[in-house]
N, C-alpha and C positions, 0 to 999 in steps of 0.2 A: 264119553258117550258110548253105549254099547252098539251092539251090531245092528239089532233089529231097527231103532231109530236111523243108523247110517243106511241101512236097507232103503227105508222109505224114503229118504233126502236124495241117496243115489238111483233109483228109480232099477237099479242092478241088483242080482243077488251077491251079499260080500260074505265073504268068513273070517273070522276069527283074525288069521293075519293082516286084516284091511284097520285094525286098532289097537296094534299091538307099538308100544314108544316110540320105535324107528318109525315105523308107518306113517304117527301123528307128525314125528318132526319134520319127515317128509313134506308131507302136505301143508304143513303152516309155513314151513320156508318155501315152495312154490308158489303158494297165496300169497307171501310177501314180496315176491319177485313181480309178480302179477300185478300188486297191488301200487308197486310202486312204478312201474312200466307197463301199463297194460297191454300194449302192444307185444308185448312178449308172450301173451298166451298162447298164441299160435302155434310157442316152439317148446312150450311146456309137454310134463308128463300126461300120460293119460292112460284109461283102464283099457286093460287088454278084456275083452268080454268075448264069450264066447257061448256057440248053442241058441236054441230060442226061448230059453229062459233068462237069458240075460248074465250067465254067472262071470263073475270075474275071477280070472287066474292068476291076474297079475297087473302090473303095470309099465307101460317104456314110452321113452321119450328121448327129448330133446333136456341138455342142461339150458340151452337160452339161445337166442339167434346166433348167426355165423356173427365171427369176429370180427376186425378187420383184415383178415387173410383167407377169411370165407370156411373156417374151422368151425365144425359144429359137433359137442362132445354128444355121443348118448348114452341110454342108462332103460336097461329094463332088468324086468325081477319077475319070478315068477312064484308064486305061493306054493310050500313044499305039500302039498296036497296035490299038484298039481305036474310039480316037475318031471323028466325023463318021458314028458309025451309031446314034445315038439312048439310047445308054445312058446319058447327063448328065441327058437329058430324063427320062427312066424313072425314073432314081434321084432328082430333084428331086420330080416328082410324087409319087412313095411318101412322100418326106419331109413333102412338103406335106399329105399325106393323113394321118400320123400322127400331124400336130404339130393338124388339125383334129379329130383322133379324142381328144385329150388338151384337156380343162376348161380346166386352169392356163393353157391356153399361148394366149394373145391373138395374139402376133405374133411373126410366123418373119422372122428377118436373115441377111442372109447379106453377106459381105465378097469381093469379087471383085478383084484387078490390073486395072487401067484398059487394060494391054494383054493383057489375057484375053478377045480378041475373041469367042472361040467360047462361053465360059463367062456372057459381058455379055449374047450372044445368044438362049444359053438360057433364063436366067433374065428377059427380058423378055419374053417369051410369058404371064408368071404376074399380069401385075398388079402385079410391086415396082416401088418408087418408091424413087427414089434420097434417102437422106437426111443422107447424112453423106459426109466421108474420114475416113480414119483411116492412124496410121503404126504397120504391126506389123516388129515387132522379128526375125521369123522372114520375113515377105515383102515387107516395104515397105511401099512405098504401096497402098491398097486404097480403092474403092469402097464404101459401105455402103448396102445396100438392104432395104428391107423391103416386109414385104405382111401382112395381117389374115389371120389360122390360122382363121378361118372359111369364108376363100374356098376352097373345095377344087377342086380343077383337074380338069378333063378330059380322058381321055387324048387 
């Protein structure tokens, strides 16, 4: 599907990076998490939008409700058109704040590429502390960080 059709459907303005492989596989394995537990939409991704045009920079989220130890991974992305203007910041802190606004959820993870300079950057402004690697199947090797969903961040 090209852009201009996802335009109208998303009621958002998208670009280029909103239908690019990754992008789609994105979005049909959250549809499929969705689909098969709807109740987890709650904890899904969603568009970082910004302006009153509606444009979208990006997107962050949740991987799925807390666990059973109240672990909730997240994931945001920001479109390289878009990056070094603060929208990773923006979108971590919201996450940070929702994941501290939810009971269940003790502690927020997040999994980063060791060469994700900008993204390592961001996310050490918060207080995570590195605790793990991990090897994912979809991006390799990653960094695993966490921080306690009580600390809520300042803008």
């Amino acid at each position: 599907m090209a852009v201009g059709p996802l335009r109208n459907l998303a009621g958002v303005s998208l670009t280029e990076y909103f239908v690019t492989d990754r992008a789609r596989w994105l979005w049909r394995f959250r549809l499929d998490q969705m689909a098969a537990d709807p109740g987890q939409g709650r904890w899904m991704v969603r568009q970082a939008v910004v302006g009153d045009k509606g444009l979208v920079v990006g997107h962050a989220g949740f991987h799925g409700p807390p666990d059973e130890v109240g672990m909730v991974e997240i994931g945001y992305c920001v479109a390289p058109d878009f990056r070094r203007q603060g929208y990773a910041r923006s979108a971590l802190i919201e996450l940070l704040r929702r994941a501290a606004d939810e009971t269940a959820v003790t502690t927020v993870r997040a999994t980063i590429s060791p060469d994700n300079v900008a993204s390592l950057a961001t996310i050490s402004g918060f207080g995570s502390v590195e605790v793990a690697e991990q090897w994912d199947e979809e991006d390799g090797r990653e960094l695993v960080f966490e921080v306690p969903a009580r600390r809520v961040p300042h803008a």
